[in-house]
C-alpha positions as a Markdown table, in Angstrom:
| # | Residue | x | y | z |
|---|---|---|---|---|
| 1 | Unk | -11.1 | -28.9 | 0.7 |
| 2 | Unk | -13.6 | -29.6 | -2.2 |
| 3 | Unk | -17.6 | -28.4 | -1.7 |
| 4 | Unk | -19.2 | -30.8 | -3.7 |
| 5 | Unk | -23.3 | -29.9 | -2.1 |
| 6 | Unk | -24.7 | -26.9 | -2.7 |
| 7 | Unk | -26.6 | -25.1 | 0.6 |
| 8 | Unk | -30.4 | -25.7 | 1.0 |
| 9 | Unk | -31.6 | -22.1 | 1.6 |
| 10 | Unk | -34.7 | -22.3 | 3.7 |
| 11 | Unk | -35.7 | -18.7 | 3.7 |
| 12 | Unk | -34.7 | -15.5 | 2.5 |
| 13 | Unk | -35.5 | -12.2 | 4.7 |
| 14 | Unk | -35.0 | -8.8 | 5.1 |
| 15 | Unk | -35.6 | -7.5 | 8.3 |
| 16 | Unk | -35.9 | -3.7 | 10.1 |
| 17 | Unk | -34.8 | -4.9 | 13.4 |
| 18 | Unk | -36.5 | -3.6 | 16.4 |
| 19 | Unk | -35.5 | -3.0 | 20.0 |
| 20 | Unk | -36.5 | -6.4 | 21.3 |
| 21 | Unk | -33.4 | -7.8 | 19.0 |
| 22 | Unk | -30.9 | -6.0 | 21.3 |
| 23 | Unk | -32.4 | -7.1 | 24.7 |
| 24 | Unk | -32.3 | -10.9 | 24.4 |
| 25 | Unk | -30.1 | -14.0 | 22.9 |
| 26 | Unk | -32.1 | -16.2 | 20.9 |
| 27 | Unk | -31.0 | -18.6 | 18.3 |
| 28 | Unk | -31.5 | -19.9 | 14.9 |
| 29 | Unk | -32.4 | -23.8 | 13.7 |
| 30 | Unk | -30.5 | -23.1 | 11.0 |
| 31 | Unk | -27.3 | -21.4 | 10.1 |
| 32 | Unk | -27.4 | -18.0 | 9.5 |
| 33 | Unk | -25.6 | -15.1 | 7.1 |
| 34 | Unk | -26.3 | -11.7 | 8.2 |
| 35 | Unk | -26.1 | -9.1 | 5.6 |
| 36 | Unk | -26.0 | -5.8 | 6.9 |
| 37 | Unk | -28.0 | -3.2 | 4.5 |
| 38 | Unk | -28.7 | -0.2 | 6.4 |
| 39 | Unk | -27.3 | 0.7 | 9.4 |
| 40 | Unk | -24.3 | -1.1 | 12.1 |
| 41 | Unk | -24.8 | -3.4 | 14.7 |
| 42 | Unk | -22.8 | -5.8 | 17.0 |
| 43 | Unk | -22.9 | -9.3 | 16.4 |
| 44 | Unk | -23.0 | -10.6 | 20.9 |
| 45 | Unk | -22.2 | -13.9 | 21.9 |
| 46 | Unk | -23.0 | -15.4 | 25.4 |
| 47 | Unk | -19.4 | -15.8 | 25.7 |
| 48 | Unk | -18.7 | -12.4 | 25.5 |
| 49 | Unk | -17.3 | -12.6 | 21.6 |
| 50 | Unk | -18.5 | -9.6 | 20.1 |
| 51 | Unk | -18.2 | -8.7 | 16.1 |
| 52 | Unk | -18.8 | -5.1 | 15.0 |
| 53 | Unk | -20.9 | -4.6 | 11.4 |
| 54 | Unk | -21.4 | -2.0 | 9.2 |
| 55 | Unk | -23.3 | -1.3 | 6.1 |
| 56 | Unk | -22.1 | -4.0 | 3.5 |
| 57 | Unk | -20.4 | -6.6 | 5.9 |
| 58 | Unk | -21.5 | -10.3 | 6.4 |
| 59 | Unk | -21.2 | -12.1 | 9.9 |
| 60 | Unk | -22.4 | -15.8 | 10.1 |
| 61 | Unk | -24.4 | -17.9 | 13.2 |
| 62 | Unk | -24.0 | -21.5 | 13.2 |
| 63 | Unk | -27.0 | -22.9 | 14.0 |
| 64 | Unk | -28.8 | -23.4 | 17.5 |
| 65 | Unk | -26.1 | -20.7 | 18.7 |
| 66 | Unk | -27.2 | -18.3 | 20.7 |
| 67 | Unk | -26.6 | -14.4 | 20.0 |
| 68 | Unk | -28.1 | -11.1 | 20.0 |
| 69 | Unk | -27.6 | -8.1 | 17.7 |
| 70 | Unk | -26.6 | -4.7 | 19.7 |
| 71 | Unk | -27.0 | -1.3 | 18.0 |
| 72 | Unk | -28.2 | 1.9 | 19.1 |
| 73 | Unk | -32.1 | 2.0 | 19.3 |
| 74 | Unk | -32.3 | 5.6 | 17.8 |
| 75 | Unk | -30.0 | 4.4 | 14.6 |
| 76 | Unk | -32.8 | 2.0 | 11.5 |
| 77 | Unk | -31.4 | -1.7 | 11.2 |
| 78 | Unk | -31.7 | -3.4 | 8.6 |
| 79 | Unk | -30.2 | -6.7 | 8.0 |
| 80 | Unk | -30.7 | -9.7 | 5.1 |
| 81 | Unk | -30.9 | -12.9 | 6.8 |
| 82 | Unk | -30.2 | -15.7 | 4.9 |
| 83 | Unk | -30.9 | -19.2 | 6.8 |
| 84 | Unk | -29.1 | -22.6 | 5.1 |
| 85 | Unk | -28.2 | -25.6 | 5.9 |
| 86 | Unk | -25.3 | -27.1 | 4.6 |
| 87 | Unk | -23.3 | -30.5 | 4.9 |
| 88 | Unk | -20.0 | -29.3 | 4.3 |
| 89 | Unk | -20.6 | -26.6 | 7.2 |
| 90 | Unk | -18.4 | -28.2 | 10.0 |
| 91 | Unk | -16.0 | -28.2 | 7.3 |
| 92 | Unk | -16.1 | -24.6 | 6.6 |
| 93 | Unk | -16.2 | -23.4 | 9.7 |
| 94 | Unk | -12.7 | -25.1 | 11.1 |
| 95 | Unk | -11.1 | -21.9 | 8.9 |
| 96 | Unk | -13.7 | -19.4 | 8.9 |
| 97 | Unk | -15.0 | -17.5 | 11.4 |
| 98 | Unk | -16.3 | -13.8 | 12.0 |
| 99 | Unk | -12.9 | -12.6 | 12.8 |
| 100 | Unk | -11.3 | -13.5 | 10.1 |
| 101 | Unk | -14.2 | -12.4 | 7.7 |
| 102 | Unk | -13.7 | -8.8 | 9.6 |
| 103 | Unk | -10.8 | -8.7 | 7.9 |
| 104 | Unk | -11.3 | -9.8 | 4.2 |
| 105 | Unk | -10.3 | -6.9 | 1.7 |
| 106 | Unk | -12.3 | -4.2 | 0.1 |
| 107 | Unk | -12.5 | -6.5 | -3.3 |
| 108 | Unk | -13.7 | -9.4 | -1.7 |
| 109 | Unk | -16.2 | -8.0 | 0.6 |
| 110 | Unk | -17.6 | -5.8 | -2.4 |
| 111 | Unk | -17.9 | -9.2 | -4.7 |
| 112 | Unk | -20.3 | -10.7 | -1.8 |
| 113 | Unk | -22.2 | -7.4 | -1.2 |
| 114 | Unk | -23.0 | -7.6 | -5.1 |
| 115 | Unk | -24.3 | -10.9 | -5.0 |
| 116 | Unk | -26.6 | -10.1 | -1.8 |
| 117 | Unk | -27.7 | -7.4 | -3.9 |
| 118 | Unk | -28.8 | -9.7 | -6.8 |
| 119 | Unk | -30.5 | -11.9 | -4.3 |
| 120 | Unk | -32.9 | -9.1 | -3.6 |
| 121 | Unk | -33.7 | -8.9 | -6.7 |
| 122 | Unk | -34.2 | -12.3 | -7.5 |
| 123 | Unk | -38.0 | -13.2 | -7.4 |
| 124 | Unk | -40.3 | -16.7 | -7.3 |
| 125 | Unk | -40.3 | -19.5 | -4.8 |
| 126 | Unk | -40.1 | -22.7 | -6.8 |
| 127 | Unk | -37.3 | -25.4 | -7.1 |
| 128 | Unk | -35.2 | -23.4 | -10.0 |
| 129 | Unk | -35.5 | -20.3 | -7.7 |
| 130 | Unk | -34.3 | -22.5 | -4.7 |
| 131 | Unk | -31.6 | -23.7 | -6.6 |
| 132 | Unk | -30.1 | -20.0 | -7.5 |
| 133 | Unk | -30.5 | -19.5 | -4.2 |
| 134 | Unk | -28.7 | -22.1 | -3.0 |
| 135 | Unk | -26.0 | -21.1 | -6.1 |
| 136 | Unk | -25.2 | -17.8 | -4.9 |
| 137 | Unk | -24.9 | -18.8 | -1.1 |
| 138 | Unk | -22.6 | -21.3 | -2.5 |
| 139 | Unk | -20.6 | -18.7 | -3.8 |
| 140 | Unk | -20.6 | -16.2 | -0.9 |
| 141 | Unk | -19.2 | -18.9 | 1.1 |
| 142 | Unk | -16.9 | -20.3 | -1.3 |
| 143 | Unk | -15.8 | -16.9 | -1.6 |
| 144 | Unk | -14.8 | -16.3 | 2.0 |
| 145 | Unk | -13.5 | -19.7 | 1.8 |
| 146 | Unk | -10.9 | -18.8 | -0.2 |
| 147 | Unk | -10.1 | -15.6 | 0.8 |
| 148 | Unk | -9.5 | -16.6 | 4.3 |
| 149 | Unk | -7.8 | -19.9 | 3.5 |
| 150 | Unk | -5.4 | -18.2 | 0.7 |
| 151 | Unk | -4.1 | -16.0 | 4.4 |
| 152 | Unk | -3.7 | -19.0 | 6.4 |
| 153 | Unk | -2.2 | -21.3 | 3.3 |
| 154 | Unk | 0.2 | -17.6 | 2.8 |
| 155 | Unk | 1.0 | -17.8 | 6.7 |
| 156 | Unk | 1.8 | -21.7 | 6.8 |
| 157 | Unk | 3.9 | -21.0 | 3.5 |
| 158 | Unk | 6.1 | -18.5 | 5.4 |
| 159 | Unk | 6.3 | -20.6 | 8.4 |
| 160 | Unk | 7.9 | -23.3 | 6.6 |
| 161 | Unk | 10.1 | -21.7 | 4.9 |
| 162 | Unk | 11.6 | -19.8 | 8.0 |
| 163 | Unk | 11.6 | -23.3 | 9.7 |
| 164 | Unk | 13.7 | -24.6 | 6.9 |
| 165 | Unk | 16.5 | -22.0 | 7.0 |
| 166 | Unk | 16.6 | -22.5 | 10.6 |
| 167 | Unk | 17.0 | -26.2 | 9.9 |
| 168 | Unk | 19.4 | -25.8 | 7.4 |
| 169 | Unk | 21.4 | -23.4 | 9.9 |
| 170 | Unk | 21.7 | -25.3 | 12.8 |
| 171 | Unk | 23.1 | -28.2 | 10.6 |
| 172 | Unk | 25.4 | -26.1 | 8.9 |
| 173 | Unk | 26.5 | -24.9 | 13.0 |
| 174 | Unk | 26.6 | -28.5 | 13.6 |
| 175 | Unk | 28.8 | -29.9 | 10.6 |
| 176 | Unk | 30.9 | -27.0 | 9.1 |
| 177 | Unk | 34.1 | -28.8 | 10.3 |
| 178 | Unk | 32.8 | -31.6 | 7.6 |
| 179 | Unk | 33.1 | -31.0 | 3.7 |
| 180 | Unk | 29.5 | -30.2 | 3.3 |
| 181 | Unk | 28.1 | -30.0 | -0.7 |
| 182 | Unk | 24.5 | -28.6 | -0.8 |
| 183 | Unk | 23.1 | -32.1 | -2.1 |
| 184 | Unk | 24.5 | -33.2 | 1.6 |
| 185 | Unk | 22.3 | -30.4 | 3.3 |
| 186 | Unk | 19.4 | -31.0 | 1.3 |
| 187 | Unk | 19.1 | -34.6 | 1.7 |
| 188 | Unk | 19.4 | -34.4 | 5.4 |
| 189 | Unk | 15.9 | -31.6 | 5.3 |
| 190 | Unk | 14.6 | -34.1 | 3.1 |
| 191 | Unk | 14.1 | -31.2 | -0.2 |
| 192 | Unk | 15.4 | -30.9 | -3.1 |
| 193 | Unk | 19.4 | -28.8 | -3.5 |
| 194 | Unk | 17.1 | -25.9 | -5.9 |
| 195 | Unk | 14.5 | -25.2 | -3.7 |
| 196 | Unk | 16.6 | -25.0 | -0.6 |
| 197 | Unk | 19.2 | -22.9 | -2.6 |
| 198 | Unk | 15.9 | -20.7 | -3.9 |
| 199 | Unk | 14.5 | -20.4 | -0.5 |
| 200 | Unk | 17.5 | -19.8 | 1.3 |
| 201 | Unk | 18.7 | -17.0 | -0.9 |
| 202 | Unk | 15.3 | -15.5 | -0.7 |
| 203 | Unk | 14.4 | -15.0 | 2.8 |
| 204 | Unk | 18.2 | -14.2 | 3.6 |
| 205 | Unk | 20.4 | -11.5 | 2.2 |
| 206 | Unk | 23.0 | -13.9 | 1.2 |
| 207 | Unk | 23.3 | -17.2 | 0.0 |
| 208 | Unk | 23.1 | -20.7 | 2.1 |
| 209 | Unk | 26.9 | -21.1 | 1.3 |
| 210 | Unk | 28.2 | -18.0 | 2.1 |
| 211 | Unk | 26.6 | -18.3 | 5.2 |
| 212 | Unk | 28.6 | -21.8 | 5.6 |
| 213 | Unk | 32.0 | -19.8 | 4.8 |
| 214 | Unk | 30.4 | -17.2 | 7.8 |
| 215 | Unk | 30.2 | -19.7 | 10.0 |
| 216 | Unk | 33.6 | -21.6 | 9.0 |
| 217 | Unk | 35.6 | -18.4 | 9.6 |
| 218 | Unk | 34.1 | -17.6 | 12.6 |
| 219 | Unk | 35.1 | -21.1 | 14.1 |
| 220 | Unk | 38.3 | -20.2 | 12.5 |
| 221 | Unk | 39.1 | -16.6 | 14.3 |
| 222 | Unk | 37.7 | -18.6 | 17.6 |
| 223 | Unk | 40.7 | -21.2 | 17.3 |
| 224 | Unk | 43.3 | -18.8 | 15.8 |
| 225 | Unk | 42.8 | -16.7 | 19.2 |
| 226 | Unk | 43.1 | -19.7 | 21.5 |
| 227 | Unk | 46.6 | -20.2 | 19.7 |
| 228 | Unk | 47.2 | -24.0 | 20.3 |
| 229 | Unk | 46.8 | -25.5 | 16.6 |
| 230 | Unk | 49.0 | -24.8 | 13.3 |
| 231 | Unk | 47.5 | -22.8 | 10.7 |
| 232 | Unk | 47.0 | -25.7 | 9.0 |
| 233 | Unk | 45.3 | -27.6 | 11.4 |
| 234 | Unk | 43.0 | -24.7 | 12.4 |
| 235 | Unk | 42.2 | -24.4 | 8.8 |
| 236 | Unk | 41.2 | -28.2 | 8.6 |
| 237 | Unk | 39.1 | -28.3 | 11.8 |
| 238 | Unk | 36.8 | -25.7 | 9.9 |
| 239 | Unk | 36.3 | -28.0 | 6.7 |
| 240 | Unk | 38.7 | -26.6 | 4.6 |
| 241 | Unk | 40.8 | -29.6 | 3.2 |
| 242 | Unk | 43.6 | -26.6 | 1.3 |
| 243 | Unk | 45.3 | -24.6 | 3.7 |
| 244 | Unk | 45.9 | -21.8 | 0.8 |
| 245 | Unk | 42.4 | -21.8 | -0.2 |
| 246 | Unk | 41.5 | -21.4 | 3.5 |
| 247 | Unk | 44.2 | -18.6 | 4.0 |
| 248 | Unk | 42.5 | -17.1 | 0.7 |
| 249 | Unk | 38.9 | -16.8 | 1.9 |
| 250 | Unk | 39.9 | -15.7 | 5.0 |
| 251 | Unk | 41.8 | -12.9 | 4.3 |
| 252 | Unk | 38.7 | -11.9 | 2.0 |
| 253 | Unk | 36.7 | -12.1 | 4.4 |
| 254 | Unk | 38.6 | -10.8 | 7.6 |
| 255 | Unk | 41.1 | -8.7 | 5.4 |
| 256 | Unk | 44.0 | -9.8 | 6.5 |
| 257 | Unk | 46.0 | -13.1 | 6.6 |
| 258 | Unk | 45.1 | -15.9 | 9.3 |
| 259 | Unk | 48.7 | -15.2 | 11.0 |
| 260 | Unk | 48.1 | -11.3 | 11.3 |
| 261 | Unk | 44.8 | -11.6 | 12.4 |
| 262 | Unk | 46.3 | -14.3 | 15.4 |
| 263 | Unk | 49.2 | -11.6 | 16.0 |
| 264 | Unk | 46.6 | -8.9 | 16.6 |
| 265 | Unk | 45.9 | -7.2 | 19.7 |
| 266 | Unk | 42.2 | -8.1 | 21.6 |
């Protein structure tokens, strides 16, 4: 997602909140970021979504949403409000939300504190002074943008990955009776032989082919129990085309020959 606009900011407040805050919702006409300076508060929605905030934290209110800001009347409150509008907004906010900037680390959250701080510094009301404004808004969201985003792109990474190994195991459980070659897998998940032979060995603790020779000698100890098929034939019904190479890897992997292990008590 590319942010080409930078946010109009239409004012710039700091504000000692009073008791009246916590009694009623009320709403913004334009979107809000809520900087919390002094003080902790819960961000309330009519919905019953509630965000806690401490000193340092940012929550956002679209706008023309109503809220109201808890916190104990005893405790000072004192919050920067920052109201924008924005065109890329809608865009942002299909990612971001208050929960997930709850949860943004210690690095991140410090980085946006830093620039709220320079934004009470900064001084003037004419266009240039708008447009740093408007710059370090930018960033604060941008910021959050990524953070968040980098998590969910992390969390769809992993899921696809996971799906692929499952896909690339229930072919294997399908076809191990056929001579399979790792181009042959691939091709069917539609990715290339390295990155499933990368992926695979990483997420598992063994490689994608000795989980095909697993599978192979499992199907292979089934039939040898049953007792109706040759040696040989049991040996070619789980895609191995040499009977002494089968006979080989089995005893590796069983430890003993394919006729002792059929010989053995159950």
């Amino acid at each position: 997602m590319e942010f080409t606009q930078l946010p109009k900011v239409m004012n710039v407040r700091v504000i000692v909140f009073e008791t009246i805050w916590a009694q009623d919702f009320h709403a913004s006409h334009a979107n809000e970021l809520l900087h919390v300076l002094d003080g902790r508060f819960e961000l309330t929605f009519p919905d019953g979504r509630r965000y806690p905030a401490k000193v340092g934290d940012t929550l956002i209110v679209p706008l023309n949403t109503m809220h109201k800001d808890i916190f104990e009347f005893e405790d000072d409150l004192k919050i920067m409000i920052v109201n924008f509008t924005w065109p890329h907004f809608e865009e942002f906010s299909q990612t971001v939300n208050n929960s997930n900037i709850n949860k943004m680390p210690p690095e991140v959250r410090n980085e946006i504190r830093w620039i709220f701080e320079k934004m009470r510094e900064d001084r003037g009301g004419g266009e240039l002074d708008r447009v740093v404004a408007g710059a370090r808004i930018m960033n604060v969201l941008t910021l959050i943008h990524r953070e968040i985003n980098r998590e969910t792109d992390s969390e769809v990474e992993s899921d696809a990955r996971h799906e692929l190994i499952q896909a690339a195991r229930r072919y294997i459980e399908r076809n191990y009776a056929q001579p399979l070659r790792l181009e042959d897998i691939a091709v069917h998940l539609r990715v290339s032989p390295f990155h499933l032979s990368r992926v695979f060995s990483q997420e598992s603790d063994f490689s994608l082919f000795e989980y095909l020779s697993e599978v192979r000698i499992n199907a292979a100890k089934k039939l040898l129990r049953d007792g109706r098929l040759l040696i040989s034939e049991v040996a070619e019904r789980t895609g191995y085309d040499n009977g002494n190479y089968f006979a080989k890897v089995f005893r590796r992997k069983v430890g003993c020959s394919p006729g002792k292990y059929r010989s053995l008590p159950e």
